[in-house]
Each structure stands twice: as structure tokens, then as C-alpha cells.
N, C-alpha and C positions, 0 to 999 in steps of 0.2 A: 403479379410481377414482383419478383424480389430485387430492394437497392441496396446494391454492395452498397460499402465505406469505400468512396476513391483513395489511393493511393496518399494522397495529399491531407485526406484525414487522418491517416496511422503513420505516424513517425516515431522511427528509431531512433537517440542518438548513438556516441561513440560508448555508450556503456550500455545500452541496449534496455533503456527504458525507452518506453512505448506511450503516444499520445495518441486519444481517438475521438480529441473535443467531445466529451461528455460531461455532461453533470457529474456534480460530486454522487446524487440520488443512483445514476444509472452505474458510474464508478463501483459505488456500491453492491450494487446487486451483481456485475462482471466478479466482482473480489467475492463476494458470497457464494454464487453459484463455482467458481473454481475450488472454493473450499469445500462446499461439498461434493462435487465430483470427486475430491481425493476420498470420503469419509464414505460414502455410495456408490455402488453400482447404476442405479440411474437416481435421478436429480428430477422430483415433482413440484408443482407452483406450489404444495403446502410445505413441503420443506425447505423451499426459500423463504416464504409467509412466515414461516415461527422463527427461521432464523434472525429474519429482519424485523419481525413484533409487527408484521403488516399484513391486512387484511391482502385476501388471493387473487381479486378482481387487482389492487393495484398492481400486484405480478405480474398479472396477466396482462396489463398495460405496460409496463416498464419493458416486458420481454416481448411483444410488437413492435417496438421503439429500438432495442435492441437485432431483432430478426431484418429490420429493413437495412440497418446498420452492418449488416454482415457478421455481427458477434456472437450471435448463438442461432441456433439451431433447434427449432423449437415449433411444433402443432400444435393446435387445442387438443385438450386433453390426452397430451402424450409426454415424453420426456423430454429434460430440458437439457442441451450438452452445448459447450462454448465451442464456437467452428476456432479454428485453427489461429485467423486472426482475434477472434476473443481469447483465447487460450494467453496469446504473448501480452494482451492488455491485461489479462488477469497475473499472470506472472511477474510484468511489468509494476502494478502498482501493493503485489504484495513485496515484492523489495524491495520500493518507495518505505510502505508501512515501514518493516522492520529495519531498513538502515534508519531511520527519523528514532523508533522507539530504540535501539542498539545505542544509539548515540544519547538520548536521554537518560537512560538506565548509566550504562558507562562512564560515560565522559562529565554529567550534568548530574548522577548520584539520584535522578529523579526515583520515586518509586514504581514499583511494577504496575499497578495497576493506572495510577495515572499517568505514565509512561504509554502505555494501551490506547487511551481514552485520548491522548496529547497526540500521539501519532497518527490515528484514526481522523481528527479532524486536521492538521498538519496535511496527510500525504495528498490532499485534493487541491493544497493553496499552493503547495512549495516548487517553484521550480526545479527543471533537472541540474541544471545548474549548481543550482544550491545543495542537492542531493549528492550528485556527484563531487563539489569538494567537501560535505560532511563526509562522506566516505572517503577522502583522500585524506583529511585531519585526524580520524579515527586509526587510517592504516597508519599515518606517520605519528602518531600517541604510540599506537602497541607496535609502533616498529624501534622505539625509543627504550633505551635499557633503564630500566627499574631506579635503577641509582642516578643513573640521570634525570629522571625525570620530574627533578622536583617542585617546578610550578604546579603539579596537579596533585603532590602531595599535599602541597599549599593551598592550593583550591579545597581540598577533602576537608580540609583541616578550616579554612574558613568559612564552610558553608556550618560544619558544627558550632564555631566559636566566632564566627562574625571579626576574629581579628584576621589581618593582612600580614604575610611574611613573603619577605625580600626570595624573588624567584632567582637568584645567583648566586 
């Protein structure tokens, strides 16, 4: 007997991120197994195993977990594909990831790589809330003309030099 996710576990809000009370662990493996969906044709527990550096038994635990859940789609020893509602979870929290990393790279001057690493454990704590006005400060920074915009030249300027200049 397979258990859907009730309705009241996957919520959308007005920007169309997706919650499915998961682990940050299970988070993970939804965001993994979508990425490889795009990079494969079909999607095996050992290509999720080396992508996540995890032995294949726990796979194959994590995707039981998931299968009762309604998020993937998945037999023993067959292929692994996210059903329809894993799909908008996995969509869901790769635009979590990169609005968080966008905004650190951009706005915060962070670098790439720890930009990656910040976001990755970031998009499992942050509310959408909080998501959705970083992406509304981000639109209203780059919707802001150049010449005006000089608190974040000042910011650029004092993350280099630690000194403060007057934003007016």
C-alpha cells in the first residue's frame, strides 16, 4: 500500500515554493535526484550514492521514505524518477538554493564557492518569507540605476577597506 503526502503536507505559497515537511537529509536527496534527472536518462541508487558520497543501502532507505511520501517513484532495483509532486519539491528548493546563493554572490560580494556551500545549508533553515523578500530586495537593488545606487557602491567599497561612507 502506497502513502500519498496529504495535501496539507505540500504547500505552495504566492511565489510557488513548495513545502513537504522533510528533512534537510531527505531535502537533499529530492534536490539531487532532480539534478540528475536533467544530466540522465534514467536515475540509479548508485548515482545518487556518489553524488551524495553515501553508501546505496542508505538510498535505498531515504527513497522508501520518500516512495510513501508520494515523491518519487521508485522499485527495487529499477529506476529512480520524482513523481510529479517531487518534481515541484525539487524545483521548489533549487530556487530556494540559488535565490540565497544570487544574493550572496551579488549583493554580499560573498565568493563562489562559499556562496555554494552558504546556500546549500541556508535553503533548509530559511523561511519562504524570508526568501521571497531576498528576492524582492535583489529585484529592487537591480531595478535601481547605477548612479543611483550608491549605498552598495559604499558597501563594495567597505567590505575592501573597512571604512564607512555617507549613503547620500
Amino acid at each position: 500500500m502506497m502513502v500519498k503526502t496529504s495535501e496539507s503536507e505540500i504547500r505552495e505559497n504566492e511565489r510557488g515554493y513548495v513545502s513537504a515537511n522533510l528533512s534537510e537529509s531527505m531535502e537533499d536527496y529530492i534536490e539531487v535526484i532532480g539534478k540528475l534527472e536533467q544530466e540522465h536518462k534514467a536515475v540509479r541508487v548508485k548515482h545518487i550514492a556518489e553524488m551524495m558520497k553515501v553508501k546505496m543501502p542508505s538510498v535505498s532507505s531515504a527513497l522508501s521514505v520518500l516512495k510513501k511520501k508520494g515523491l518519487v517513484n521508485y522499485e527495487k532495483y529499477d529506476y529512480v524518477e520524482l513523481s510529479q509532486k517531487g518534481r515541484k519539491v525539487a524545483r521548489s528548493l533549487v530556487e530556494r538554493h540559488e535565490a540565497l546563493k544570487h544574493f550572496l554572490v551579488s549583493i554580499l560580494h560573498v565568493n563562489e564557492d562559499t556562496a555554494e556551500e552558504d546556500a546549500c545549508g541556508m535553503e533548509h533553515h530559511v523561511s519562504k518569507e524570508t526568501v521571497d523578500n531576498i528576492l524582492k530586495f535583489i529585484d529592487f537593488l537591480e531595478g535601481c540605476p547605477e548612479s543611483e545606487n550608491i549605498c552598495m557602491k559604499n558597501f563594495r567599497a567597505f567590505l575592501e577597506t573597512g571604512e564607512r561612507q555617507p549613503c547620500h
